[in-house]
N, C-alpha and C positions, 0 to 999 in steps of 0.2 A: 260533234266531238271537239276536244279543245284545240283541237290542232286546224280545225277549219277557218277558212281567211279570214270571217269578222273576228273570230277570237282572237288570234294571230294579230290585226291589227289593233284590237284593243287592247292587248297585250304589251304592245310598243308603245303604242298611246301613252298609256298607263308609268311604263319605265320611263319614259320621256317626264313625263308632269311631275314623277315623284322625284326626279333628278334634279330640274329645273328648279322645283319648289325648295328642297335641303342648298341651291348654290344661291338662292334667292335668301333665305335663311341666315344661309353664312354671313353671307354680303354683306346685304342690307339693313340685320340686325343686329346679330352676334355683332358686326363687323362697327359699329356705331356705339353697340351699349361697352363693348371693351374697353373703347378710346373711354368712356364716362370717368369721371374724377369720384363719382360712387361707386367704390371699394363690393357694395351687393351689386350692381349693376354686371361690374367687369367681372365677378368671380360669377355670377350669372350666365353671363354669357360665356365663358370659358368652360364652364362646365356643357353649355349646349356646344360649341365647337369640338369637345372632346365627344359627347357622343354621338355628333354627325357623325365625325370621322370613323367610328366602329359603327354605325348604322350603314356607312356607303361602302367599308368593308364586306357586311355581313351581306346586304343588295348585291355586290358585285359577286361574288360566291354564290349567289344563289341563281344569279344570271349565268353567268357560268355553267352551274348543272344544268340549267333547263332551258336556257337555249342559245343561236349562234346569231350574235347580234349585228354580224358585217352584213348576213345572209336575210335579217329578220327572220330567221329562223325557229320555230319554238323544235325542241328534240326531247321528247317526251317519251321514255322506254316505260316508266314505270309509275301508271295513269293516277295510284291511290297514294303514290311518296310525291307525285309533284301537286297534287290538290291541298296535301298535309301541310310541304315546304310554304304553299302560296298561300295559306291560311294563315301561318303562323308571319311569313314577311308581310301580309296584310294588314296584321294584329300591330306588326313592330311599327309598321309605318301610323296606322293609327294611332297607339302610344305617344311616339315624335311630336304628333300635329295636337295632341291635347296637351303633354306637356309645355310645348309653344304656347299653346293659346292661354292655360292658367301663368306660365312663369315668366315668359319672354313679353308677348303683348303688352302684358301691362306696365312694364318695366319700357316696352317703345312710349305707352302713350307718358308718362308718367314725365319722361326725356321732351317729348314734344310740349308736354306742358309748361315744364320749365323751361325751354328754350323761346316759349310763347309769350312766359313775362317775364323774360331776359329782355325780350325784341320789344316790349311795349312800356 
């Protein structure tokens, strides 16, 4: 059942990585291409920090109904709306990481490239 411990712990697992990966995001790319003196780069990235910030909205709302995170808790009353909820925050997270990978990545390496025959 989903409430049983491996689920339960891959469950946290899981909210952990997706956390870690949106503050690594922010950080280390948003947080780089903003400072860029290219005007696409920073509106780029500005637009990916606005929609963290409603993605970790919508994550925490969703952690919230479904479970109690001091406790690693999952609290699951209603077995067919919380597979539905995780479907679709599964979808949103997938979304996130492809967006990054077509609009952000290439806008890092593009930054390191320049930066490559700046330094040489």
């Amino acid at each position: 059942m989903c409430d049983a411990d491996c689920a339960r712990q891959l469950f946290f697992e899981y909210v952990g990585m997706v956390r870690q990966h949106m503050e690594t995001v922010d950080a280390k790319f948003c947080g780089r291409l903003i400072q860029s003196q290219d005007l696409t780069m920073a509106n780029t990235a500005d637009r990916g920090l606005s929609g963290s910030m409603e993605i970790k909205r919508i994550f925490a709302a969703y952690l919230k109904d479904w479970c109690d995170e001091l406790k690693r808790e999952l609290k699951i009353a209603d077995h067919d709306a919380f597979v539905k909820d995780t479907n679709q925050m599964f979808g949103l997270v997938l979304d996130c990481i492809q967006h990054e990978t077509e609009n952000l990545y290439p806008l890092i390496q593009r930054l390191e490239e320049g930066a490559g025959r700046a330094a040489a």
